[in-house]
Structures are given as structure tokens and as C-alpha cells.
KOLTOR-45324 format. One record per residue (C-alpha): residue number from 0; residue in three letters; x, z, y. Coordinates in pm, whole numbers. Layout:
<atoms>
+-----+------+--------+--------+--------+
! seq ! type !      X !      Z !      Y !
+-----+------+--------+--------+--------+
! NUM !  ala !      X !      Z !      Y !
...
+-----+------+--------+--------+--------+
</atoms>
This chain:
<atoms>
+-----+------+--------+--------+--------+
! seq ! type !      X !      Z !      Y !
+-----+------+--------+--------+--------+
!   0 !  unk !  -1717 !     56 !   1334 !
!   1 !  unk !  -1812 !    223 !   1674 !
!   2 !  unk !  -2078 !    477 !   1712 !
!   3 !  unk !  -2406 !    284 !   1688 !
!   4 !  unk !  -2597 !    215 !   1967 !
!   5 !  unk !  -2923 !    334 !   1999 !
!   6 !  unk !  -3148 !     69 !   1872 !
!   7 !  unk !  -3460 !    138 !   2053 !
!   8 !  unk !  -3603 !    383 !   2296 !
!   9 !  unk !  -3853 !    510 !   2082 !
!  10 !  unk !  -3583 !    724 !   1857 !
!  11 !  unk !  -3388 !   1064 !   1953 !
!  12 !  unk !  -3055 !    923 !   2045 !
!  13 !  unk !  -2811 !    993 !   1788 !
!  14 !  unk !  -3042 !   1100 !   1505 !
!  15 !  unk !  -3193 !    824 !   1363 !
!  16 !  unk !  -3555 !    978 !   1411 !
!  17 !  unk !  -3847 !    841 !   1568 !
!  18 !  unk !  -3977 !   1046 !   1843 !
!  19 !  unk !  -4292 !   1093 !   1631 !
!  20 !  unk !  -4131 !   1282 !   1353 !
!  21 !  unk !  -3902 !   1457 !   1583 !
!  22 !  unk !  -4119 !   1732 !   1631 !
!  23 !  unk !  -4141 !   1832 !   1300 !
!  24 !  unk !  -3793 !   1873 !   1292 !
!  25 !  unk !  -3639 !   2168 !   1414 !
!  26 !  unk !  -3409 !   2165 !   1753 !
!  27 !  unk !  -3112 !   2291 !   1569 !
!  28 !  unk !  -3147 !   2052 !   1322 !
!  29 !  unk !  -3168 !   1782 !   1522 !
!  30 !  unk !  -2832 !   1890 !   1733 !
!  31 !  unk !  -2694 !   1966 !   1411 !
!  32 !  unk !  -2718 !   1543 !   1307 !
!  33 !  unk !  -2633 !   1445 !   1641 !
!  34 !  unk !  -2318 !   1658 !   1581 !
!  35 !  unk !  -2245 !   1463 !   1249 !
!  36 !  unk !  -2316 !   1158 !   1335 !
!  37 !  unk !  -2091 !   1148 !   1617 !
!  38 !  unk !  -1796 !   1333 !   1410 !
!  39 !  unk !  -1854 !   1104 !   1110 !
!  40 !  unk !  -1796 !    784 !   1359 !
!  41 !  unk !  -1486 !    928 !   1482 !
!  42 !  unk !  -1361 !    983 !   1102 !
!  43 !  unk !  -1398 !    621 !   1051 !
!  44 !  unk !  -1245 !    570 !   1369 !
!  45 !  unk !   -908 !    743 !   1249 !
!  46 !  unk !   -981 !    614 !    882 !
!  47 !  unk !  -1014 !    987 !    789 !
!  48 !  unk !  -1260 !    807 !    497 !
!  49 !  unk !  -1339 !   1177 !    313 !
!  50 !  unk !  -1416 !   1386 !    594 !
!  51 !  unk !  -1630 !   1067 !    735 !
!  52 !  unk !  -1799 !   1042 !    425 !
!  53 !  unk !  -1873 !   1456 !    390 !
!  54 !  unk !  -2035 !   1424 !    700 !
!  55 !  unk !  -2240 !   1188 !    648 !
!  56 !  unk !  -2342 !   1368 !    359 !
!  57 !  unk !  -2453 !   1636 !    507 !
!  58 !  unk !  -2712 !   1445 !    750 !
!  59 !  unk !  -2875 !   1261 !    427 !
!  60 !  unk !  -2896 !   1657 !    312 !
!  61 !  unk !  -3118 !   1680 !    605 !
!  62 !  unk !  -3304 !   1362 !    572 !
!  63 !  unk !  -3240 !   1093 !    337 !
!  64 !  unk !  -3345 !    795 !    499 !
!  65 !  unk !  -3127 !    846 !    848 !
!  66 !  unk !  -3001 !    499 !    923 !
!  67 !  unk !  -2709 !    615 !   1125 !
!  68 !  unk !  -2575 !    802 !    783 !
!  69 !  unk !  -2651 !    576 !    538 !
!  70 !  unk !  -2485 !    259 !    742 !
!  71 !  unk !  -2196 !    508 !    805 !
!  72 !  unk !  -2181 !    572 !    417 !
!  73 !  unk !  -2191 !    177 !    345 !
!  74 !  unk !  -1879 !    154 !    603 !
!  75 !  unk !  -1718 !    424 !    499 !
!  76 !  unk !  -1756 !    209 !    116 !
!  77 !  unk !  -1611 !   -112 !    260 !
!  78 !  unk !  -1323 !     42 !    443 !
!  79 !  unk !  -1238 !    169 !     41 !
!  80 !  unk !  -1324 !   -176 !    -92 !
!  81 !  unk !  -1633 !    -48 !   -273 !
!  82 !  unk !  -1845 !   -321 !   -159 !
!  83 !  unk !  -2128 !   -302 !   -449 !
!  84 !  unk !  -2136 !     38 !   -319 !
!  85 !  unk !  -2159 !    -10 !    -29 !
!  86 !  unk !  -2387 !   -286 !    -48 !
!  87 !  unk !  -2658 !     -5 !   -181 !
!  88 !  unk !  -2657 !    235 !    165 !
!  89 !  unk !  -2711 !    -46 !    361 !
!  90 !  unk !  -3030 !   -172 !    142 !
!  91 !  unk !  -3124 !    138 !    177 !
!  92 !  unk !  -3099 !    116 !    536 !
!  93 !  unk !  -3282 !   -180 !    554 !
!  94 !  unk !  -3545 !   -103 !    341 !
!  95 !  unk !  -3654 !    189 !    626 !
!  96 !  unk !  -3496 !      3 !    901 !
!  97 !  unk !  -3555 !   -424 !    857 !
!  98 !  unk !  -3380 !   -475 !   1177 !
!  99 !  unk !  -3086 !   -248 !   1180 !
! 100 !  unk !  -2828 !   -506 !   1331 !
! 101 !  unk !  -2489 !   -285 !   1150 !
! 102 !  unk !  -2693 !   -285 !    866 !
! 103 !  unk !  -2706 !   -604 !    780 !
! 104 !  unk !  -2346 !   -680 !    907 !
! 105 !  unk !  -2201 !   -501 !    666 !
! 106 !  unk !  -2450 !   -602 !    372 !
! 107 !  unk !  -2351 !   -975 !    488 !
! 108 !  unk !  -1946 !   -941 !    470 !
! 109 !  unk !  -1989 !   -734 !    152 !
! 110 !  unk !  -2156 !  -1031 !     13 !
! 111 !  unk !  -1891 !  -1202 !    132 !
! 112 !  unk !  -1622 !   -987 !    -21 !
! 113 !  unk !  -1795 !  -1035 !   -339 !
! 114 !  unk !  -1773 !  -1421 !   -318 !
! 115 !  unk !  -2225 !  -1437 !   -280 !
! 116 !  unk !  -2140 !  -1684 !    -26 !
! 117 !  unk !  -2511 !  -1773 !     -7 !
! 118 !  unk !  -2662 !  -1454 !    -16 !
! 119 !  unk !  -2409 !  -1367 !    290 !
! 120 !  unk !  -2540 !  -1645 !    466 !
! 121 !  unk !  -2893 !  -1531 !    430 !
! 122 !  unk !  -2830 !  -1192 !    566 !
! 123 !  unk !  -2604 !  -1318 !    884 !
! 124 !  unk !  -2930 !  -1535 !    944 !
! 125 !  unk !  -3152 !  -1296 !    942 !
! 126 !  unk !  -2904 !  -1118 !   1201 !
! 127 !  unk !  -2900 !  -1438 !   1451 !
! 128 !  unk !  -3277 !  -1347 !   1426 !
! 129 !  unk !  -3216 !  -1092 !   1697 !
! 130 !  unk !  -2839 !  -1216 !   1857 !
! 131 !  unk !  -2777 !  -1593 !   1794 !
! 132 !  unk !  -2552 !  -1630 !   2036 !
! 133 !  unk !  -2253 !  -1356 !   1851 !
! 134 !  unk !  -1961 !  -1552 !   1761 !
! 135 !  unk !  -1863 !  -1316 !   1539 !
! 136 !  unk !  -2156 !  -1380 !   1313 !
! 137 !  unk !  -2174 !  -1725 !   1386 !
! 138 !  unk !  -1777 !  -1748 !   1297 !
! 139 !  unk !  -1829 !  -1556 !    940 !
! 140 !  unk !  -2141 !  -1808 !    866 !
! 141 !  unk !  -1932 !  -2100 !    956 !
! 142 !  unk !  -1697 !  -1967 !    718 !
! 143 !  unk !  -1934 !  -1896 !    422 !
! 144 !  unk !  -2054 !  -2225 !    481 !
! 145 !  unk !  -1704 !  -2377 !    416 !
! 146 !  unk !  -1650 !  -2176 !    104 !
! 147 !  unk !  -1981 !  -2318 !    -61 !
! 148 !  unk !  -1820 !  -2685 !     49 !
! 149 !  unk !  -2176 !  -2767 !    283 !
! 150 !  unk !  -1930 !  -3005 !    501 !
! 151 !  unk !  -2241 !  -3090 !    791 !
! 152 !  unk !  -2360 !  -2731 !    845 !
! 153 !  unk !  -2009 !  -2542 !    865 !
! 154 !  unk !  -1921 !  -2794 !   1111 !
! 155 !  unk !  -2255 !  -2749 !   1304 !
! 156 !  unk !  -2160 !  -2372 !   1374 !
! 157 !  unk !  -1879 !  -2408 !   1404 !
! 158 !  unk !  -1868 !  -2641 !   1627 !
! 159 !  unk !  -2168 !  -2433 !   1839 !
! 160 !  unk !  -1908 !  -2177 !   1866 !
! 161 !  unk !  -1662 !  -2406 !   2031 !
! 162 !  unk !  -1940 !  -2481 !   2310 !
! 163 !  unk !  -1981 !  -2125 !   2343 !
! 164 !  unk !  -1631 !  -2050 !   2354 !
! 165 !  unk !  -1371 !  -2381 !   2405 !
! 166 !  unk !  -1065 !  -2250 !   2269 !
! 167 !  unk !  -1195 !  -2011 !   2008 !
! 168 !  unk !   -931 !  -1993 !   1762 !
! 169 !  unk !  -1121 !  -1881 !   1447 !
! 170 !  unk !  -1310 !  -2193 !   1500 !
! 171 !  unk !  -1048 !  -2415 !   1553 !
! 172 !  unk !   -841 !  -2276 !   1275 !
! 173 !  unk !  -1185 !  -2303 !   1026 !
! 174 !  unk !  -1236 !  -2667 !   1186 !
! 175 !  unk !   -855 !  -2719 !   1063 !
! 176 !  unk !   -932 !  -2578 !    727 !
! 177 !  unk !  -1286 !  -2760 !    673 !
! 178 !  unk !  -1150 !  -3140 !    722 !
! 179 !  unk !   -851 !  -3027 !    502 !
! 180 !  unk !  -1079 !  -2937 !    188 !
! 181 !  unk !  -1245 !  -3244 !    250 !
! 182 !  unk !   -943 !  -3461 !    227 !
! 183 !  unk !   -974 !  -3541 !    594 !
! 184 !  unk !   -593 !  -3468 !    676 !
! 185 !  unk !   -588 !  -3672 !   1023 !
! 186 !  unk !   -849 !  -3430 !   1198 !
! 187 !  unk !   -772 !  -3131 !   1027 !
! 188 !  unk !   -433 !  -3192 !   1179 !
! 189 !  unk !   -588 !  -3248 !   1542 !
! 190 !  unk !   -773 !  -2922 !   1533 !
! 191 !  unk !   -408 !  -2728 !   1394 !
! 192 !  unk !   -265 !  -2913 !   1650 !
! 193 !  unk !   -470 !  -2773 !   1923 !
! 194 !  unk !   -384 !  -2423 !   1808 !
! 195 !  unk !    -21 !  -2510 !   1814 !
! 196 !  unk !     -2 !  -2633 !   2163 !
! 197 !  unk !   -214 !  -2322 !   2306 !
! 198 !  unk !     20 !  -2048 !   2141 !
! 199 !  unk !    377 !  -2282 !   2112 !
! 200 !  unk !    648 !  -2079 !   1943 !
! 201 !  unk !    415 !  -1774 !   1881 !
! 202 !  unk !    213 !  -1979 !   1734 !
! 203 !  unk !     77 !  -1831 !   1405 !
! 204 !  unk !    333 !  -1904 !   1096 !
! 205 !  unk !     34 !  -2026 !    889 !
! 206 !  unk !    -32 !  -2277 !   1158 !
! 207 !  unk !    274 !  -2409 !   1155 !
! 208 !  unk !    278 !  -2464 !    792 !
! 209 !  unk !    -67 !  -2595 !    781 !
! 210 !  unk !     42 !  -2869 !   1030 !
! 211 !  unk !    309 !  -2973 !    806 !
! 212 !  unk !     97 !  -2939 !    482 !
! 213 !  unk !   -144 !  -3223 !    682 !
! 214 !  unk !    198 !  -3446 !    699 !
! 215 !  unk !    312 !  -3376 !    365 !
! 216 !  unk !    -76 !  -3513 !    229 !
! 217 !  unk !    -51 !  -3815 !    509 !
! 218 !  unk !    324 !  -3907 !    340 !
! 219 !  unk !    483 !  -3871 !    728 !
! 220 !  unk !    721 !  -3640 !    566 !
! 221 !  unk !    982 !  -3634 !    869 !
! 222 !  unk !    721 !  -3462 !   1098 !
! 223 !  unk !    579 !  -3254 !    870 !
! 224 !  unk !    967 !  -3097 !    783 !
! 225 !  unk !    998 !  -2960 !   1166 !
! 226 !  unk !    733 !  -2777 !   1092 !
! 227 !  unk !    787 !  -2633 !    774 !
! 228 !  unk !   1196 !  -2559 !    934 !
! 229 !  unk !   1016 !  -2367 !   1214 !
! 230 !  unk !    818 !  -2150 !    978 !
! 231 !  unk !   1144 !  -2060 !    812 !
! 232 !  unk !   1329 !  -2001 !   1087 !
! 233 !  unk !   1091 !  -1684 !   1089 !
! 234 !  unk !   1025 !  -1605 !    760 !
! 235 !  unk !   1349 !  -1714 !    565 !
! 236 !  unk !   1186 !  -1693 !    249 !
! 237 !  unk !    810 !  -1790 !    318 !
! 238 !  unk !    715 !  -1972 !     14 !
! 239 !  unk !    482 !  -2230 !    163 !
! 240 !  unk !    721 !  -2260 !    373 !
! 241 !  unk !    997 !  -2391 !    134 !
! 242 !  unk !    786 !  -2561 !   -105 !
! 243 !  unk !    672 !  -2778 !    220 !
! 244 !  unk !   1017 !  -2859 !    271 !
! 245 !  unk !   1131 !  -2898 !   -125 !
! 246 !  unk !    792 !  -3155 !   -167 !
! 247 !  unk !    907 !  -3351 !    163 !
! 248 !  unk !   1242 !  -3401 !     64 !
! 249 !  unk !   1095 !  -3494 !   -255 !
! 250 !  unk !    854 !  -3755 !    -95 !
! 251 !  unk !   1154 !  -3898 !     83 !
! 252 !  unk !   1373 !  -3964 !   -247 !
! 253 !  unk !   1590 !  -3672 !   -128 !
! 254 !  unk !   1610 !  -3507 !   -479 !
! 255 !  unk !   1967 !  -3300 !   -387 !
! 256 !  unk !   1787 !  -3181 !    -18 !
! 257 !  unk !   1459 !  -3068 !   -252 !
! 258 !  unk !   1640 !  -2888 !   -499 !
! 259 !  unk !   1811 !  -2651 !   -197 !
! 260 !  unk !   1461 !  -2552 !   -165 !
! 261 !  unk !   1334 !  -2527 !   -545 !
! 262 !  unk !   1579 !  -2301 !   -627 !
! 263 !  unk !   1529 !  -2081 !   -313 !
! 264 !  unk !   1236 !  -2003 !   -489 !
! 265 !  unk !   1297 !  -1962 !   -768 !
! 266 !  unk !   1612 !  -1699 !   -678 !
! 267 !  unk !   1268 !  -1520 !   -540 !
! 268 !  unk !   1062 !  -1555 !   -856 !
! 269 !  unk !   1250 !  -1712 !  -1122 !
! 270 !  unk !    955 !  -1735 !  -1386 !
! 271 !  unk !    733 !  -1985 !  -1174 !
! 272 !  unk !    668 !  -2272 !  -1414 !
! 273 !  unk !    544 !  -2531 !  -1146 !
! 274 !  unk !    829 !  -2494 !   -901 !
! 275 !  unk !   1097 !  -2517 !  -1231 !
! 276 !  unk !    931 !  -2840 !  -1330 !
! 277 !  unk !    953 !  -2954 !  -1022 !
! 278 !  unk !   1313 !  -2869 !  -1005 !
! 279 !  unk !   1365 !  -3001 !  -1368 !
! 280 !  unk !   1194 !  -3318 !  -1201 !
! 281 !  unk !   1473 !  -3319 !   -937 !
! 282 !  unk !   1755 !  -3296 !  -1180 !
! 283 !  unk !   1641 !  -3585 !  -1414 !
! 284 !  unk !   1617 !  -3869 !  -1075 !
! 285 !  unk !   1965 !  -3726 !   -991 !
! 286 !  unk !   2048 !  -3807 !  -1391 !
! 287 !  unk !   2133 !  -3467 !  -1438 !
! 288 !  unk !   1967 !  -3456 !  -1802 !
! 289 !  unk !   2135 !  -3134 !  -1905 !
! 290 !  unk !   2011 !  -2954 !  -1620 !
! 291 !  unk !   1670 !  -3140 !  -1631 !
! 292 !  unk !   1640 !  -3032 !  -2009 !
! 293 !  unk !   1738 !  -2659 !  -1901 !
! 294 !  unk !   1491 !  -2627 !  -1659 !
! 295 !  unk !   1185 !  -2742 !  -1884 !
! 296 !  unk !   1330 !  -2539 !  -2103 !
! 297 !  unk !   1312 !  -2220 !  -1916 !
! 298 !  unk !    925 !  -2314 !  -1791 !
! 299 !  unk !    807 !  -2355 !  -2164 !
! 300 !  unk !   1000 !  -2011 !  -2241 !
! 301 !  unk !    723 !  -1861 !  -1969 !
! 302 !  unk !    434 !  -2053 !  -2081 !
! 303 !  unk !    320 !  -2429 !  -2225 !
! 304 !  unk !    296 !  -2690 !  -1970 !
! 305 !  unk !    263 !  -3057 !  -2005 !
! 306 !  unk !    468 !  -3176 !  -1678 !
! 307 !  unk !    766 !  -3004 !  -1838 !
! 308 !  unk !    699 !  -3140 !  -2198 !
! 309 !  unk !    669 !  -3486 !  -2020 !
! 310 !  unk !    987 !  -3393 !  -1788 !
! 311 !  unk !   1223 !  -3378 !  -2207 !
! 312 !  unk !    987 !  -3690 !  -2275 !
! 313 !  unk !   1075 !  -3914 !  -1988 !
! 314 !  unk !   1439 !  -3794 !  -2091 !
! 315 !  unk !   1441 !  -3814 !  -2430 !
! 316 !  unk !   1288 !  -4234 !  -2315 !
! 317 !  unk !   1587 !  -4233 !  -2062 !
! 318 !  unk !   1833 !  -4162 !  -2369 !
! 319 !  unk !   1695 !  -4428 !  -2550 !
! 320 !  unk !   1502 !  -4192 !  -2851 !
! 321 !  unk !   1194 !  -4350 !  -2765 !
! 322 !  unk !   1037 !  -4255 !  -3127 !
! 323 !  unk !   1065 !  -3892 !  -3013 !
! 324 !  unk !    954 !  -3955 !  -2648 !
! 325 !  unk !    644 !  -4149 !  -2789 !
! 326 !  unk !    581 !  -3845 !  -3026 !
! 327 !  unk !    533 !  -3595 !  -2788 !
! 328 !  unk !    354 !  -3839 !  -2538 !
! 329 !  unk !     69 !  -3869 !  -2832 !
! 330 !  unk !      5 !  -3527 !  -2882 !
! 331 !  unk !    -13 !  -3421 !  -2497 !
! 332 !  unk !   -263 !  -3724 !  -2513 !
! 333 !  unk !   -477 !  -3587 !  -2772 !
! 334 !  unk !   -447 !  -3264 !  -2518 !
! 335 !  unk !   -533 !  -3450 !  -2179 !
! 336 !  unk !   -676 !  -3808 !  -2264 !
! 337 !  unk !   -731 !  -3872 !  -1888 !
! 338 !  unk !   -399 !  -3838 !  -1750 !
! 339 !  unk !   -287 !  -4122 !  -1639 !
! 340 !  unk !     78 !  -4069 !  -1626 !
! 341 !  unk !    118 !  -3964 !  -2007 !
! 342 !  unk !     -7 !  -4359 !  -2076 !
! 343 !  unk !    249 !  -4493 !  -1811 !
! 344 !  unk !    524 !  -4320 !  -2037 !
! 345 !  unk !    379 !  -4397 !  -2368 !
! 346 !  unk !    296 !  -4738 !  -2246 !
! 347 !  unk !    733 !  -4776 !  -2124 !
! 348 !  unk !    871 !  -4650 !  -2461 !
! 349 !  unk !    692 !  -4928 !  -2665 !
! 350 !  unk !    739 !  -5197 !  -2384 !
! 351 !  unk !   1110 !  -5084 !  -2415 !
! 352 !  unk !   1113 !  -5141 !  -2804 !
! 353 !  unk !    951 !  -5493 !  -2754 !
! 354 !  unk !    643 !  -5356 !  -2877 !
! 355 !  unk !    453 !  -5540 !  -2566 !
! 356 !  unk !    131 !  -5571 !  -2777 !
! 357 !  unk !    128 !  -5214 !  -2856 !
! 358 !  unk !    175 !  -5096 !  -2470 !
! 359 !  unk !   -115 !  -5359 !  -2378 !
! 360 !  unk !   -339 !  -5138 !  -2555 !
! 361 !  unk !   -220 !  -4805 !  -2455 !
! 362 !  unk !   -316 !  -4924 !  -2068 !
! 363 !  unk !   -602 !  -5115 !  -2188 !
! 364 !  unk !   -739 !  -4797 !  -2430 !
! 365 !  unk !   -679 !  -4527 !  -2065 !
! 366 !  unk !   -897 !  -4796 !  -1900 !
! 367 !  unk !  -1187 !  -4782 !  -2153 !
! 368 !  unk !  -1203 !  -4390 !  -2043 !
! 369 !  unk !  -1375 !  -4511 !  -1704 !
! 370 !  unk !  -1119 !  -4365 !  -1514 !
! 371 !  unk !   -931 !  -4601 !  -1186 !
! 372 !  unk !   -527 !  -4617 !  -1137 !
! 373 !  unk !   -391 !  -4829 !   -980 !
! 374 !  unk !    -54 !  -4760 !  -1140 !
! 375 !  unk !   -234 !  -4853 !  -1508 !
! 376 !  unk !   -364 !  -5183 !  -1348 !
! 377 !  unk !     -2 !  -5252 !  -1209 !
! 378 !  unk !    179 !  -5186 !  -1504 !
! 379 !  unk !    -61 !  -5388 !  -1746 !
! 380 !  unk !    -47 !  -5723 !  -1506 !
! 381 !  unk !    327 !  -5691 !  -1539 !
! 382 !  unk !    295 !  -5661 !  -1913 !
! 383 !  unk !     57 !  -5932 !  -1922 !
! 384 !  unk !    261 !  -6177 !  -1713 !
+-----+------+--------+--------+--------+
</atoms>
């Protein structure tokens, strides 16, 4: 943070003290903050956070309520990532000084920091109060807004920032991310696309992947894989990055292309459960059962997970043990009764024994949950037929 400003006319510039208590401080004194004040600044400035902080010290020695100290002492507390800390010099600020602009910045994004999305919001309100026309602020409320999921009012401001400023690109980018968390992948991608076209090939690398994260949800796989290639082009080993690329090739039946990219991440971190199921995955379509079986294997060595005890289900139905297959299909029922895929399984091994009855109810018993698939409805007309 800069030196502050003065805030009004009626205080000693660079003191903190009203003219009216001025005079029963000594001269010296007064020089003596000034001094401080301005040194402490500078010591944030070079992110010389001890000296800045011993400073600032020294004026709250003198008087305890200066609001140029105790804001510096609250920035001086974020730049460390105390943020409850300094959360507590800037109420105290405020408490002396309700209107102290830097004040309640930095109360607002350590509310932020702390995840009090709401309480944030509240503070940068109370700032618009006096500036509603910073995009800054009106940026970081947008954003706060987003992180509580209120869809209409993020948009609102951020929007507002857009007619303030056309091609801001924190408001584009949170524009991008809103519609994505809402599951609205077509104008999420218009807004990424925007940013795209203004910066090209320097555009931002998490651009770029965003872009083809909006294909990969939309199922255009083919565009969203020239995006994902020109993120690794500069980061050979960004992860989003290659798990775009391993889940495209995957969407497009391309299980051989998909496991290049699986196990490029996994020569990077080789105990990642999801991304060995997902490879496992890959090996049994390719009929690769002993390499299938290896790789569930290795994810349930790191930790349980169901997609890999389905993964040695779906093979052990493949290899005709269908007792075993149905087995382990029950008891990762009993663990997640409203997964729909478990019943699809369960539901093949007994249609597979001729036990058609049996499957009917399987489908029939996930339906009684409440919960819609399609897939269940599919599968239990075909039975039925």
C-alpha cells in the first residue's frame, strides 16, 4: 500500500491528528510521526515487514489511536498472511475513524482471505459509500458475490464494471467463471473467448484451458483439444492441461490417445487415485484387463475408492465371474445407494445369468430412491421388452 492520502483537511498531514488536538501535542512529536509514518510506508513498499512494523510501533507509543499506524500495522499483517490479525488494527481504525477508506479495504479482503464472503461484502459496501465508481472494489464484490453462488447480483457488478470499463479483464474473466459454476458452458465460453481474442498467443494459460474445459462440458471435444495442445505447448506438464486432453480423447473413444496423457501425470504424481482410475478405465475399453486390474490396484494401495472397486467389478463381469462382480457391486451399494452406475452393473451381471427378473428390480428398486437417469430408464425398457 502507498502512503495514505490525507483524508481531510481538518488533520496535520501525515499524523493522523485533528488540528484540534494538535496543539496539545508537542512540535517534535508531531515531526517525529510524520517521520514514521512516511518510513513505515516505504518498509512496506520494499516488503521490509519488521522494520515497517517497528515503526509503526513506535507512533502507537505516541498515540494509540493514529489511523495511519494502525492501518499500516493491519497491512503490514496481511502482507504476512495474518489476516485475523490484521483484521483487529483495522477495527481499531474504524472504530476512531468510520470512514477511513484503507481501512476498510483491507478489513474487506481479509474477510475475504478468511472465506466471510458476506461479511467482505458488507465492508466493500460500506466503502462504495464514499467511491462507487472503483473497479477495484466493485471487481472484489463481484467476486465475493460469485463465491456465495448469488448468480443475479455478481452479474449486476460485474457487469457495471464492464460499462465502466469495456474490456476489463477481471470482469470478463469472473463473467467466464460465473456462467461456468452455473452450468452455463455456452456463455461462459463467449466471455473466455473475448479474453482470448484481445491477448491471442499471450493470452493467459488459464484462459486457454478454461476455453477448452467449456468444450470438454459441451462434448465438442475436437475444439476444446487445440486449446488444451496450446496450453502445453507452454507448460509441458500443466496438469489441467493434460487432463483436458486425456478426458477429450476419452470423450472421443480414443482410449490409447487418453492414456498418453494419464500417465503423463501420473510420471508427475504417481499416487493420484482419480487420474489411475481413469487410466485403469482406459486399459479395460482397450481389453487390457491385466493392466486395468494393476491400475485399480495401485489406487486402492493409496486409498479406498469406489470407481476403482467398480473398474475389478466391471472386469471381473467382463470375465464372466459375475457372482464376484455382483458381490462387490452390493456392498459399494450399501455404501452409495444413489449411484446410478453401481445398479447399471449389478443390473448386467444378473441380466447376463438370465436372471432378467432379478435385474428388473435392481433398476426398478434405484428408481424408488426418487432419483432420474435416463440410463436406468433405458436399460429397464430393454429388459422389459
Amino acid at each position: 500500500m502507498t502512503e495514505m492520502k490525507e483524508l481531510s483537511q481538518f488533520h496535520v498531514p501525515g499524523t493522523g491528528f485533528p488540528l484540534d488536538s494538535a496543539a496539545a501535542i508537542r512540535e517534535p512529536a508531531i515531526t517525529e510521526i510524520s517521520d514514521l509514518s512516511k518510513q513505515g510506508y516505504q518498509m512496506l513498499r520494499e516488503n521490509k515487514i519488521t522494520e515497517a512494523v517497528e515503526r509503526f510501533a513506535r507512533i502507537l507509543d505516541i498515540d494509540g489511536g493514529n489511523n495511519y499506524a494502525l492501518v499500516g500495522m493491519g497491512d503490514a499483517a496481511r502482507k504476512r498472511g495474518n489476516f485475523r490479525e490484521a483484521a483487529v488494527y483495522y477495527q481499531r481504525c474504524l472504530s476512531g475513524h468510520p470512514g477511513n477508506n484503507y481501512a476498510l479495504f483491507g478489513l474487506a479482503d481479509c474477510y475475504k482471505a478468511l472465506n466471510q464472503f458476506h461479511r467482505a461484502i458488507e465492508i466493500w459496501e460500506q466503502y462504495l459509500l464514499h467511491d462507487d465508481r472503483n473497479i477495484t472494489v466493485l471487481t472484489r464484490v463481484a467476486d465475493a458475490y460469485r463465491k456465495v453462488r448469488d448468480f443475479k447480483h455478481s452479474k449486476e457488478v460485474y457487469l457495471k464494471v464492464l460499462d465502466m470499463e469495456e474490456q476489463n479483464p477481471y470482469a470478463i474473466i469472473g463473467l467466464g467463471h460465473l456462467h461456468y459454476d452455473f452450468k452455463e458452458y455456452r456463455d461462459a465460453l463467449f466471455y473466455w473467448e473475448k479474453m482470448f481474442q484481445a491477448n491471442g498467443d499471450k493470452a493467459d494459460i488459464r484462459v486457454l484451458t478454461s476455453i477448452g474445459n467449456c468444450h470438454r462440458k459441451l462434448k465438442s471435444f475436437g475444439d476444446g483439444i487445440a486449446y488444451f495442445e496450446m496450453a502445453l505447448r507452454r507448460e509441458p506438464y500443466n496438469f489441467y492441461a493434460l487432463f483436458g486432453l486425456a478426458d477429450c480423447y476419452r470423450g472421443m473413444n480414443q482410449q490409447n490417445r487418453s492414456l498418453e496423457y494419464w500417465n503423463r501425470i501420473l510420471e508427475q504424481d504417481p499416487r493420484n487415485k482419480v487420474i489411475l482410475t481413469r487410466a485403469g478405465d482406459a486399459y479395460r475399453c482397450l481389453d487390457n484387463h491385466e493392466r486395468a486390474v494393476e491400475y485399480y490396484q495401485r489406487a486402492l494401495n493409496i486409498e479406498f475408492d469406489t470407481y476403482a472397486v467398480l473398474g475389478l467389478a466391471v472386469v471381473a463381469r467382463t470375465q464372466g465371474r459375475y457372482t464376484e462382480a455382483a458381490d462387490s457391486l452390493i456392498r459399494l451399494i450399501q455404501q452409495d445407494q444413489k449411484n446410478y452406475r453401481l445398479y447399471l452393473e449389478l443390473a448386467e451381471c444378473y441380466r447376463r445369468q438370465g436372471e432378467k427378473r432379478r435385474a428388473q428390480e435392481i433398476l426398478e428398486g434405484f428408481q424408488r430412491l426418487g432419483v432420474r437417469s435416463q440410463a436406468i430408464t433405458e436399460m429397464l425398457e430393454r429388459i422389459k421388452a
